[in-house]
VOFINU-220593 format. One record per residue: x, y, z of N, C-alpha, C in turn. Coordinates in steps of 0.02 Angstrom, whole numbers. Example, Ala and Ser with C-alpha at 12.3 -4.5 7.8 and 13.67 -1.06 7.14 Angstrom:
<recs>
+--------+--------+--------+--------+--------+--------+--------+--------+--------+
!     nX !     nY !     nZ !    caX !    caY !    caZ !     cX !     cY !     cZ !
+--------+--------+--------+--------+--------+--------+--------+--------+--------+
!    660 !   -284 !    390 !    615 !   -225 !    390 !    660 !   -165 !    390 !
!    642 !   -112 !    354 !    684 !    -53 !    357 !    645 !      2 !    394 !
+--------+--------+--------+--------+--------+--------+--------+--------+--------+
</recs>
This chain:
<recs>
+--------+--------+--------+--------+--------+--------+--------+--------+--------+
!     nX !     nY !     nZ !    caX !    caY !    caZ !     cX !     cY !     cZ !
+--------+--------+--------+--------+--------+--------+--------+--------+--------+
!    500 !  -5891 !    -49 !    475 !  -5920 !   -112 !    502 !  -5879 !   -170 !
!    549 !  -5922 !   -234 !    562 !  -5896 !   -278 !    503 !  -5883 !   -326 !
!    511 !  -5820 !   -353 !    457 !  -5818 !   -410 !    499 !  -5776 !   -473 !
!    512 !  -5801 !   -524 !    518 !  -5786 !   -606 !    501 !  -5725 !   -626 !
!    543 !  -5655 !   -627 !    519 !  -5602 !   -678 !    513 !  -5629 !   -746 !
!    433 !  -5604 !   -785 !    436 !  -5637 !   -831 !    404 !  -5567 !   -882 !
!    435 !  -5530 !   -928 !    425 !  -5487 !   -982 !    366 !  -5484 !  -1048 !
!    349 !  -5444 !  -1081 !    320 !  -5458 !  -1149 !    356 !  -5505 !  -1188 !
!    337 !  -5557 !  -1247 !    377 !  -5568 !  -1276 !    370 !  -5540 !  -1356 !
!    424 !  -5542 !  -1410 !    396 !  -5491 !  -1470 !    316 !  -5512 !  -1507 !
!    316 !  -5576 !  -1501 !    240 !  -5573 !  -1531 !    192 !  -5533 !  -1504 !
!    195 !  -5532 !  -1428 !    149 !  -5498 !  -1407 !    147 !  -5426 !  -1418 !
!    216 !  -5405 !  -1392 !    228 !  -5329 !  -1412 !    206 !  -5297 !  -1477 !
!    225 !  -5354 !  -1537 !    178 !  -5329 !  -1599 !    120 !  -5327 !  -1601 !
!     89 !  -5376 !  -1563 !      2 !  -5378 !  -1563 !    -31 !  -5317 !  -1514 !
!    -10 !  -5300 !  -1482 !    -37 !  -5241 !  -1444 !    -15 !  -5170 !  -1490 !
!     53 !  -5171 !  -1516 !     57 !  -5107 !  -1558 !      6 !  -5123 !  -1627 !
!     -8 !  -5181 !  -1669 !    -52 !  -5169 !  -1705 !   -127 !  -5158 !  -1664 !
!   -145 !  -5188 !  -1617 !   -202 !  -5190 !  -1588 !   -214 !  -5086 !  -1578 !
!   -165 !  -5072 !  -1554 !   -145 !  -4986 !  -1528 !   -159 !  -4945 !  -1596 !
!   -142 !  -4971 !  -1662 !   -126 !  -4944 !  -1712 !   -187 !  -4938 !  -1750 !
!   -230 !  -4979 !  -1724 !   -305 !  -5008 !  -1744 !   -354 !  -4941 !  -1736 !
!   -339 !  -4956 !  -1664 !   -379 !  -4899 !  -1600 !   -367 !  -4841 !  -1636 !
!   -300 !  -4798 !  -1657 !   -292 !  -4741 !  -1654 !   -318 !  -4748 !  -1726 !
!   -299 !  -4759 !  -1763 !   -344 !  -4758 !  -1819 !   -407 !  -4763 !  -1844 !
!   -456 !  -4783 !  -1806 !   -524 !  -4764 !  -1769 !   -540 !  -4703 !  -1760 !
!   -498 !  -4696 !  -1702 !   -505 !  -4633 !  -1649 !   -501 !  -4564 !  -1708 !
!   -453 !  -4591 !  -1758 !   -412 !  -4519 !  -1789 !   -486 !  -4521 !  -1852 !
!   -494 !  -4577 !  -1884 !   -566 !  -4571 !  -1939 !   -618 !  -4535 !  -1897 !
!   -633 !  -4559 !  -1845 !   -716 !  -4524 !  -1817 !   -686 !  -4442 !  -1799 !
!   -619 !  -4438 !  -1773 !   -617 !  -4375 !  -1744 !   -609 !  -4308 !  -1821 !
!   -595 !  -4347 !  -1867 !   -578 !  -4310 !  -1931 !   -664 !  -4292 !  -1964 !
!   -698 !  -4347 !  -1961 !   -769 !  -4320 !  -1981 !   -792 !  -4275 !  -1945 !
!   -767 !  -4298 !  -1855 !   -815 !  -4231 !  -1837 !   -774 !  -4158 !  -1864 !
!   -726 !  -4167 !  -1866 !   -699 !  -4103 !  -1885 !   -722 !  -4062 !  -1931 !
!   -720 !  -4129 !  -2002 !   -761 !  -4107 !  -2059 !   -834 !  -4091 !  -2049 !
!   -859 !  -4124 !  -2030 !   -915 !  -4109 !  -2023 !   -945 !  -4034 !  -1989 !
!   -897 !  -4015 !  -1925 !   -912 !  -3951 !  -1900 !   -891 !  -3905 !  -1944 !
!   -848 !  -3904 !  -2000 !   -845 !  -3864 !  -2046 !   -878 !  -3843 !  -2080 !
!   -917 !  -3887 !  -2105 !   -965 !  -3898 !  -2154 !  -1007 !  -3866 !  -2131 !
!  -1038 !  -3872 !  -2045 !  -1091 !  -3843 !  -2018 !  -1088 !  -3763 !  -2017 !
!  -1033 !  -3756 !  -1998 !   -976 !  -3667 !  -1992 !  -1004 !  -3640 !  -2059 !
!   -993 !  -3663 !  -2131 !   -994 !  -3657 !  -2175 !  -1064 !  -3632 !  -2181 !
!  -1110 !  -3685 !  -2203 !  -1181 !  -3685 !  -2219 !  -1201 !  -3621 !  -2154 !
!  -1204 !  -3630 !  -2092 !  -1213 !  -3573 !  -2039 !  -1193 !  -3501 !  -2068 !
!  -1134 !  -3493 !  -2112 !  -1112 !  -3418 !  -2125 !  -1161 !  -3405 !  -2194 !
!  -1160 !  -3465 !  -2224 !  -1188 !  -3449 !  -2290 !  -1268 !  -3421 !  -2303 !
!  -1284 !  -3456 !  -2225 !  -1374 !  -3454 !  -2203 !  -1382 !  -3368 !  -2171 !
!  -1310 !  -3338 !  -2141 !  -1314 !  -3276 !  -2122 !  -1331 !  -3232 !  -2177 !
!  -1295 !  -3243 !  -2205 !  -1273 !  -3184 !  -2292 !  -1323 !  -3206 !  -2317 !
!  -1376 !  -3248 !  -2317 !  -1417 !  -3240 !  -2378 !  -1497 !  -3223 !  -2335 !
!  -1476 !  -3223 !  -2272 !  -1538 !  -3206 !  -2227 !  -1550 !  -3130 !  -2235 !
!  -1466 !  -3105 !  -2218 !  -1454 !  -3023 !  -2217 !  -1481 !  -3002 !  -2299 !
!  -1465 !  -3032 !  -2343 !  -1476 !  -3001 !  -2392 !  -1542 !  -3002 !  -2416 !
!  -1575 !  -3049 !  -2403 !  -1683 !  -3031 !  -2406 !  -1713 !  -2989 !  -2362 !
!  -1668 !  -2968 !  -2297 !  -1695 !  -2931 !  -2239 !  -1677 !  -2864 !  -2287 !
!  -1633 !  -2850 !  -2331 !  -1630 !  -2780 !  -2332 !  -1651 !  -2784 !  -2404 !
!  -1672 !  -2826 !  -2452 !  -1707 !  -2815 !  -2502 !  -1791 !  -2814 !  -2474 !
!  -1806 !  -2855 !  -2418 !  -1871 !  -2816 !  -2386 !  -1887 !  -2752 !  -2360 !
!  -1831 !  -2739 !  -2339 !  -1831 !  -2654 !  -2298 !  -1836 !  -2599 !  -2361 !
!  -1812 !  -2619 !  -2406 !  -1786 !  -2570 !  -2459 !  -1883 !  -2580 !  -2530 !
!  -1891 !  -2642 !  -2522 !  -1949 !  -2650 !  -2560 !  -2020 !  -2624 !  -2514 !
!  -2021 !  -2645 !  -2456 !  -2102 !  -2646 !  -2420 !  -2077 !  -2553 !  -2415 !
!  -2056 !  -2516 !  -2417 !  -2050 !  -2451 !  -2390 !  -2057 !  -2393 !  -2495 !
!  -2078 !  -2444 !  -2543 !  -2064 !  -2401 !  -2588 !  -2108 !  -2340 !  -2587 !
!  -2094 !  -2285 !  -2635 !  -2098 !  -2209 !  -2613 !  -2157 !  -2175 !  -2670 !
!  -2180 !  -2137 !  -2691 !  -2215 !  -2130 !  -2762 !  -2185 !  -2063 !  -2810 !
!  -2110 !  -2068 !  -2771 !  -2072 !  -1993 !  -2812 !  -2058 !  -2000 !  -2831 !
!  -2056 !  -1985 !  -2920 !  -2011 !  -1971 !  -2967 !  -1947 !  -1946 !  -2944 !
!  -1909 !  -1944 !  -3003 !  -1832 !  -1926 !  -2999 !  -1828 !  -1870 !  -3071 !
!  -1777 !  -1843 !  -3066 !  -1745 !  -1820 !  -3123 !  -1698 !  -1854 !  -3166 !
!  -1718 !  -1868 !  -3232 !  -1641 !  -1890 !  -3270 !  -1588 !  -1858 !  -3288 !
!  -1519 !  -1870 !  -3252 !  -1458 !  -1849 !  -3255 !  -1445 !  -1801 !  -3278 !
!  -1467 !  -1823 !  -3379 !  -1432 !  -1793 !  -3418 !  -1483 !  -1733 !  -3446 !
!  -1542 !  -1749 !  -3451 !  -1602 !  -1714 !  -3500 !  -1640 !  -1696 !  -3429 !
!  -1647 !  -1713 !  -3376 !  -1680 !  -1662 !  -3319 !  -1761 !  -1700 !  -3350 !
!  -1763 !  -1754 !  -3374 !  -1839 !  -1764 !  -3383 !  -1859 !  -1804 !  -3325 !
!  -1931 !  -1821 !  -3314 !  -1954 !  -1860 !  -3275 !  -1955 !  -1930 !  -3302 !
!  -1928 !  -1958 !  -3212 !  -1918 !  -2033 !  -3239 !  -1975 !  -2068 !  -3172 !
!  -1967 !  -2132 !  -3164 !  -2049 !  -2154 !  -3152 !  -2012 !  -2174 !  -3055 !
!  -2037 !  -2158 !  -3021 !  -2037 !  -2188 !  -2962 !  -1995 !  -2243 !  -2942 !
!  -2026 !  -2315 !  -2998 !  -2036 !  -2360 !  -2973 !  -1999 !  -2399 !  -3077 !
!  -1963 !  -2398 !  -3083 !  -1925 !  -2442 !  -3141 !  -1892 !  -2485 !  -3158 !
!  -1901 !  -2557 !  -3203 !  -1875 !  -2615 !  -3205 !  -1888 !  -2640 !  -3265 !
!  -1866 !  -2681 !  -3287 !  -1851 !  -2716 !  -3341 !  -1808 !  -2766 !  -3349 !
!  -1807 !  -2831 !  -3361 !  -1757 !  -2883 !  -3357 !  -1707 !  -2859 !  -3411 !
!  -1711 !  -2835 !  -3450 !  -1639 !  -2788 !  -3477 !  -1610 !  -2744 !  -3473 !
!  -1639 !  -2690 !  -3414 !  -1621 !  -2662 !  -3411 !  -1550 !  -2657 !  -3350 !
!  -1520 !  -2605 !  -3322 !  -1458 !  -2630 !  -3300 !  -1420 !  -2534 !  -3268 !
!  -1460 !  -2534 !  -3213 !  -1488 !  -2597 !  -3151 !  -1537 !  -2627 !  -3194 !
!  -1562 !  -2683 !  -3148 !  -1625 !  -2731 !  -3165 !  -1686 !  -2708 !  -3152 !
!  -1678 !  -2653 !  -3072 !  -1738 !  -2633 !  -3059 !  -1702 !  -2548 !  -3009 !
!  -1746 !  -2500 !  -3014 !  -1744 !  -2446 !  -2997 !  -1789 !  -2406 !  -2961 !
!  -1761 !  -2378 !  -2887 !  -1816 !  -2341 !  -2873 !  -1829 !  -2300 !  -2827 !
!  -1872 !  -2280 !  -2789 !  -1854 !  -2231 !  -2729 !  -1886 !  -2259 !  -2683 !
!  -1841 !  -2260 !  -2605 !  -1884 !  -2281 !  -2555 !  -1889 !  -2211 !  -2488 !
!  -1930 !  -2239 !  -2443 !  -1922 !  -2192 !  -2392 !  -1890 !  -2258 !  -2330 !
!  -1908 !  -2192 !  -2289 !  -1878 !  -2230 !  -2199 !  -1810 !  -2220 !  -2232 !
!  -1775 !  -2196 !  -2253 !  -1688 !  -2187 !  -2234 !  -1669 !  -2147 !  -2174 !
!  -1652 !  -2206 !  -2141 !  -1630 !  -2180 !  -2058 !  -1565 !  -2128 !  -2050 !
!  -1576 !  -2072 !  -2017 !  -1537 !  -2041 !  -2006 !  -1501 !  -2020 !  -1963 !
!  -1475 !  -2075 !  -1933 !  -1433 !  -2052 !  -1842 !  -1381 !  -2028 !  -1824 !
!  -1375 !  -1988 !  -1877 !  -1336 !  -1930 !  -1862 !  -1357 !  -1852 !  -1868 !
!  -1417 !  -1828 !  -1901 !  -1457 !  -1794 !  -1916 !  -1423 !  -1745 !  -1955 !
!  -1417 !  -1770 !  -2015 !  -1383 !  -1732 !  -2068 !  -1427 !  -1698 !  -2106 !
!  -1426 !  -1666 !  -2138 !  -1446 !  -1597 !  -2157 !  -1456 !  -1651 !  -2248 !
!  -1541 !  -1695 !  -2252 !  -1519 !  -1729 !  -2296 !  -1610 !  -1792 !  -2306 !
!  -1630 !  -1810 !  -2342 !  -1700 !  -1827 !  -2361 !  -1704 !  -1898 !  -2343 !
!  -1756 !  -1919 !  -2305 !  -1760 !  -1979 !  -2281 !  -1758 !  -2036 !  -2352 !
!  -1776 !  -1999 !  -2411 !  -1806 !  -2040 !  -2454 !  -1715 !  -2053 !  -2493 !
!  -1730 !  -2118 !  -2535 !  -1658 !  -2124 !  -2567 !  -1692 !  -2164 !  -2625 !
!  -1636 !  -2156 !  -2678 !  -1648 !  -2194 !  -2740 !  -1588 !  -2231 !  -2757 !
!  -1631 !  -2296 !  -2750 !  -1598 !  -2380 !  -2747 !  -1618 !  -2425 !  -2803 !
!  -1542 !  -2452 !  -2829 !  -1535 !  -2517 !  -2875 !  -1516 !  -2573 !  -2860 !
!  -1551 !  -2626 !  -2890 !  -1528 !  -2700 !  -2884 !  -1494 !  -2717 !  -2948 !
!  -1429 !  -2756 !  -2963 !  -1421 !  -2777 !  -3019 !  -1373 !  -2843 !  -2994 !
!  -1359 !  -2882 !  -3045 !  -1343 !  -2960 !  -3059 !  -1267 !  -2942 !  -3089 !
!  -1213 !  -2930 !  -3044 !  -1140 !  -2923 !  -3076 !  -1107 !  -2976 !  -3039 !
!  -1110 !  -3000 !  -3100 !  -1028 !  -3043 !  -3099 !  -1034 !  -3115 !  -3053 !
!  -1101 !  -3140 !  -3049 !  -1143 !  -3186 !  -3001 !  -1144 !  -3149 !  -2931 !
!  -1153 !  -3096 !  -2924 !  -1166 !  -3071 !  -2856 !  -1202 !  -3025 !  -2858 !
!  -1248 !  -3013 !  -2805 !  -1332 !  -2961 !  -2819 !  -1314 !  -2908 !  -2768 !
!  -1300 !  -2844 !  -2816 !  -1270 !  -2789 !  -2792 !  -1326 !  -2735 !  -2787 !
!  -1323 !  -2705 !  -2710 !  -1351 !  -2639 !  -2710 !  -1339 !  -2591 !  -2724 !
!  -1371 !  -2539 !  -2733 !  -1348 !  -2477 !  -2778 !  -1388 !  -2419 !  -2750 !
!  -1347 !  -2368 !  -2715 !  -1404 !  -2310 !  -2692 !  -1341 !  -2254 !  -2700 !
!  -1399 !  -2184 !  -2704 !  -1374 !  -2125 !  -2740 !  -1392 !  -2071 !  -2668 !
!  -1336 !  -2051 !  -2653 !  -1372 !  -2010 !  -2581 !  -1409 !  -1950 !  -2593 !
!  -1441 !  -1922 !  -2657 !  -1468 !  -1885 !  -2702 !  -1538 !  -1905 !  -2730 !
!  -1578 !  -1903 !  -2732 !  -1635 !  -1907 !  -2776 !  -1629 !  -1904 !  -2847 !
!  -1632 !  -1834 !  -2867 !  -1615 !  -1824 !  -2926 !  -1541 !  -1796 !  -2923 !
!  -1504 !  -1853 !  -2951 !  -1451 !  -1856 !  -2968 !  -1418 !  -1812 !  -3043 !
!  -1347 !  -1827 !  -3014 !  -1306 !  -1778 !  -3093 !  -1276 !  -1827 !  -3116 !
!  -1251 !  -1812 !  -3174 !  -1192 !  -1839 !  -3205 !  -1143 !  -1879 !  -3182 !
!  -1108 !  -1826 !  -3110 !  -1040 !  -1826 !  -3080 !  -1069 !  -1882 !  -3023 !
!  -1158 !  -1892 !  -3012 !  -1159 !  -1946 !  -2955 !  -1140 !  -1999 !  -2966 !
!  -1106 !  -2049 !  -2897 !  -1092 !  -2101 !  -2899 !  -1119 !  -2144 !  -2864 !
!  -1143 !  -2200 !  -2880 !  -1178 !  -2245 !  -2809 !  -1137 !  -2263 !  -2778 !
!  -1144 !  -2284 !  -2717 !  -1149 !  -2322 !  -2662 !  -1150 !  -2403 !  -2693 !
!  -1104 !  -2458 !  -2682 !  -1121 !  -2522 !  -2718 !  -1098 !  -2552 !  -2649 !
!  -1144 !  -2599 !  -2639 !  -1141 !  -2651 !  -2586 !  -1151 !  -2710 !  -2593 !
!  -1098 !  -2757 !  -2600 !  -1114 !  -2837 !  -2638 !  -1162 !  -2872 !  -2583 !
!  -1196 !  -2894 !  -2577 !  -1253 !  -2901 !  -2540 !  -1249 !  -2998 !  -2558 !
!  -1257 !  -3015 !  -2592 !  -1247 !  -3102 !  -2599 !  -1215 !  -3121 !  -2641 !
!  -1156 !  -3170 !  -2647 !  -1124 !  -3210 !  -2684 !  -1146 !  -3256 !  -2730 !
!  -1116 !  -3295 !  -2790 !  -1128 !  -3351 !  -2806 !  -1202 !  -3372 !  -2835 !
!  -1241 !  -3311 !  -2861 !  -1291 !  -3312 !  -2888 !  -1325 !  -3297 !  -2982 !
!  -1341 !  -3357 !  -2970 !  -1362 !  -3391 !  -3060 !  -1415 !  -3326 !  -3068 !
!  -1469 !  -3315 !  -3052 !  -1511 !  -3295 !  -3103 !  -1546 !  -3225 !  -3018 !
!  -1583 !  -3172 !  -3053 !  -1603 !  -3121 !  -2993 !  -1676 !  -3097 !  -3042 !
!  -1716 !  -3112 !  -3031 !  -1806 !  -3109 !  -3050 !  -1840 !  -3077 !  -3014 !
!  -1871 !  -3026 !  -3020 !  -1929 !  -2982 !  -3000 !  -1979 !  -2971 !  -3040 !
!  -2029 !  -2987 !  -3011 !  -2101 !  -2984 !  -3034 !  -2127 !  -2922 !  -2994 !
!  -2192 !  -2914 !  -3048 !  -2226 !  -2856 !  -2998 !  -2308 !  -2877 !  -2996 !
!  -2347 !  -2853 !  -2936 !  -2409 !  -2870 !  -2947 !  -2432 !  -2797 !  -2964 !
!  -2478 !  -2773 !  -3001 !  -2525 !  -2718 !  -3007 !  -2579 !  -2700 !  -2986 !
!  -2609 !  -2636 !  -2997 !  -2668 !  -2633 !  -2952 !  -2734 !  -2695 !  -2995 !
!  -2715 !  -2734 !  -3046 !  -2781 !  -2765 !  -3064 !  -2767 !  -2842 !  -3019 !
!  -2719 !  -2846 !  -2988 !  -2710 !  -2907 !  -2970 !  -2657 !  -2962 !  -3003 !
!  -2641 !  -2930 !  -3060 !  -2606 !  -2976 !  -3113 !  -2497 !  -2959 !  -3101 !
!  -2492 !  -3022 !  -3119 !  -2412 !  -3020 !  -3124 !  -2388 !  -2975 !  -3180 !
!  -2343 !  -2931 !  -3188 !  -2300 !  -2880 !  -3208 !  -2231 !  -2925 !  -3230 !
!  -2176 !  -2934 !  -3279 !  -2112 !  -2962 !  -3296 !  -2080 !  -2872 !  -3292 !
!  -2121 !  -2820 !  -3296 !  -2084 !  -2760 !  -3302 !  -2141 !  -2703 !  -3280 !
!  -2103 !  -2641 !  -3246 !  -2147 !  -2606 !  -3224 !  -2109 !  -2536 !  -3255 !
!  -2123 !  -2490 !  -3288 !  -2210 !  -2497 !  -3297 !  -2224 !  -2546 !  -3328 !
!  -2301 !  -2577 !  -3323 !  -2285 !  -2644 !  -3375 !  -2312 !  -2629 !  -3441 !
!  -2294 !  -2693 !  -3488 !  -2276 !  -2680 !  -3561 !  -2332 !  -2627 !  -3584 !
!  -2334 !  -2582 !  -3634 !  -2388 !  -2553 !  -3683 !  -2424 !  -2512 !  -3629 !
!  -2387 !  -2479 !  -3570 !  -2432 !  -2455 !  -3533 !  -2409 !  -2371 !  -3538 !
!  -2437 !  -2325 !  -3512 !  -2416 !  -2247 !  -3523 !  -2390 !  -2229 !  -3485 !
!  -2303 !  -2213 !  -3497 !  -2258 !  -2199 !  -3454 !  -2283 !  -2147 !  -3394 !
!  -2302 !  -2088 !  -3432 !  -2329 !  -2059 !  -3405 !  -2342 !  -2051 !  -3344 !
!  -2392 !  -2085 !  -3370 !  -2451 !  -2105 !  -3298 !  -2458 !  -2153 !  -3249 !
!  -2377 !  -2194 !  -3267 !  -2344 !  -2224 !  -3215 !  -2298 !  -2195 !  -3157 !
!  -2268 !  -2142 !  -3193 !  -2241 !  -2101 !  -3161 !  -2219 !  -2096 !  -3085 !
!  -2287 !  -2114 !  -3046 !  -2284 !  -2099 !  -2981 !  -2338 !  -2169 !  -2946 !
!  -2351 !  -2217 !  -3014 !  -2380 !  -2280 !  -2976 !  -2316 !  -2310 !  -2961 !
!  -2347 !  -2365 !  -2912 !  -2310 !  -2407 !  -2892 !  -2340 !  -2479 !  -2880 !
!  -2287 !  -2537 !  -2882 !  -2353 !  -2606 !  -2880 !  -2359 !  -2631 !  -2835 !
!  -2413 !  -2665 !  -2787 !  -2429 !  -2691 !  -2762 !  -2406 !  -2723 !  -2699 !
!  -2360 !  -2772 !  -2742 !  -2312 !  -2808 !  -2710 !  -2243 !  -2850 !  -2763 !
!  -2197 !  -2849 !  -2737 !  -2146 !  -2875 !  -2769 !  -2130 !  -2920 !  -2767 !
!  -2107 !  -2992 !  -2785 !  -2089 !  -3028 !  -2790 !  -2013 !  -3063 !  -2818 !
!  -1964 !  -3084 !  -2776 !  -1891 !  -3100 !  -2804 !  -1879 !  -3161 !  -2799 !
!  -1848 !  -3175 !  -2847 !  -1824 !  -3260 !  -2853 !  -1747 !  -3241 !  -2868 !
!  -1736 !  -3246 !  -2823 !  -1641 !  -3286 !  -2822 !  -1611 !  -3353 !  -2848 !
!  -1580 !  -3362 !  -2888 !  -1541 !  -3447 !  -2899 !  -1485 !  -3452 !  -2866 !
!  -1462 !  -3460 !  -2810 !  -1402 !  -3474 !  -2790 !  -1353 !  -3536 !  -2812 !
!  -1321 !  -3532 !  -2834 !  -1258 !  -3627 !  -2871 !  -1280 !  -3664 !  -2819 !
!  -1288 !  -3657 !  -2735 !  -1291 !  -3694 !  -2686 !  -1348 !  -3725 !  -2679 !
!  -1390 !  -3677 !  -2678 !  -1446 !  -3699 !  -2611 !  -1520 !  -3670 !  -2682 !
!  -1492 !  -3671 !  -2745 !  -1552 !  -3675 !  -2801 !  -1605 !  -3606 !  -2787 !
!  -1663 !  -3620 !  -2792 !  -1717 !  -3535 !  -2823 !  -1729 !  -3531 !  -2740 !
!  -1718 !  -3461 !  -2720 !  -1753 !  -3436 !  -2665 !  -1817 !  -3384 !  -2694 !
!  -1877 !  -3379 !  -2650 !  -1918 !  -3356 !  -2697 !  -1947 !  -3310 !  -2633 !
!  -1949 !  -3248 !  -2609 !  -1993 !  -3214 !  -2568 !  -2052 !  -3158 !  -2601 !
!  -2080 !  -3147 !  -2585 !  -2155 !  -3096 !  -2602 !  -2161 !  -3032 !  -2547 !
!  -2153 !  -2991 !  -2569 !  -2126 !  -2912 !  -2498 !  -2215 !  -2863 !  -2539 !
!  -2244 !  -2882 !  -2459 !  -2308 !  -2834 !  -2485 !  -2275 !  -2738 !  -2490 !
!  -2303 !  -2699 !  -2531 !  -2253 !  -2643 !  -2527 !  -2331 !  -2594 !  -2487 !
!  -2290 !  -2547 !  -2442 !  -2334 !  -2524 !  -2392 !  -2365 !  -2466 !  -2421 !
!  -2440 !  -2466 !  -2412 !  -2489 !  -2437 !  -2442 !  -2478 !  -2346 !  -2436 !
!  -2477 !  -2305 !  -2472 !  -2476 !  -2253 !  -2474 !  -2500 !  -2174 !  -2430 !
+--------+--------+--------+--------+--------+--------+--------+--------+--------+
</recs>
């Protein structure tokens, strides 16, 4: 029995390469979102690290504050423990304890640490000195990116919110070696808008 080899003919051949051309163009849109999309996730995931790390160590550095004065640089006077002011610059100043030492250096658990707002990024600031000189230099550690506005409040011993500690009209003095309550920071990040945490500071 004869039987006829019989081939594609071009209509068809075009209709399967557009039909093919269809498919992959499908295939290539969904496979490009997921792509994008896992980026995006990569992204937001790194961004959620850095701003986790950076409240974990503005908690470590706030719940541990200290009630020691310092010396000023230049005049050797007493300056207050615990100092801030939204103009001032740093923003906020102060001494903590628990500075871990695993190497056992010949050197004071306690350290005196700044927060300030440069350049949209919230930089730490510590002096491996207490009372510092002239010639000291901090330690600067950019700690978060991409940030609008850096707010600290203070609570006092009456219960009431503080914009500055010591707070306003109060006697330097005899702030000296207070400290408040608890602290409070509000972050604005461009991204992800006001982060706001409250760090009880550990009782004396």
């Amino acid at each position: 029995m004869n039987s006829k080899l019989r081939g594609f003919t071009l209509i068809e051949l075009l209709v399967a390469v557009a039909i093919f051309a269809v498919v992959a163009a499908l295939a290539y849109g969904g496979l490009d979102t997921v792509i994008h999309q896992r980026e995006q996730n990569t992204a937001v995931m790194s961004r959620l690290r850095v701003v986790q790390q950076a409240f974990t160590i503005m908690a470590g550095d706030f719940s541990q504050l200290e009630a020691r004065p310092v010396r000023d640089p230049l005049g050797g006077t007493p300056l207050p423990a615990f100092a801030a002011a939204p103009q001032d610059m740093p923003q906020v100043t102060f001494t903590r304890g628990g500075w871990t030492n695993p190497l056992a250096e010949v050197r004071s658990t306690e350290e005196r640490v700044a927060y300030e707002l440069d350049k949209n990024t919230l930089v730490r600031l510590s002096w491996p000195e207490l009372d510092s000189t002239p010639e000291s230099k901090p330690l600067k550690q950019s700690l978060l990116p991409h940030v609008s506005s850096f707010d600290v409040r203070f609570l006092d011993g009456n219960g009431q919110w503080q914009d500055q500690w010591p707070p306003l009209n109060a006697d330097a003095n005899a702030y000296l070696a207070q400290l408040p309550r608890a602290v409070e920071i509000s972050v604005t990040l461009h991204d992800w808008g006001r982060i706001t945490r409250i760090i009880e500071v550990a009782a004396p």
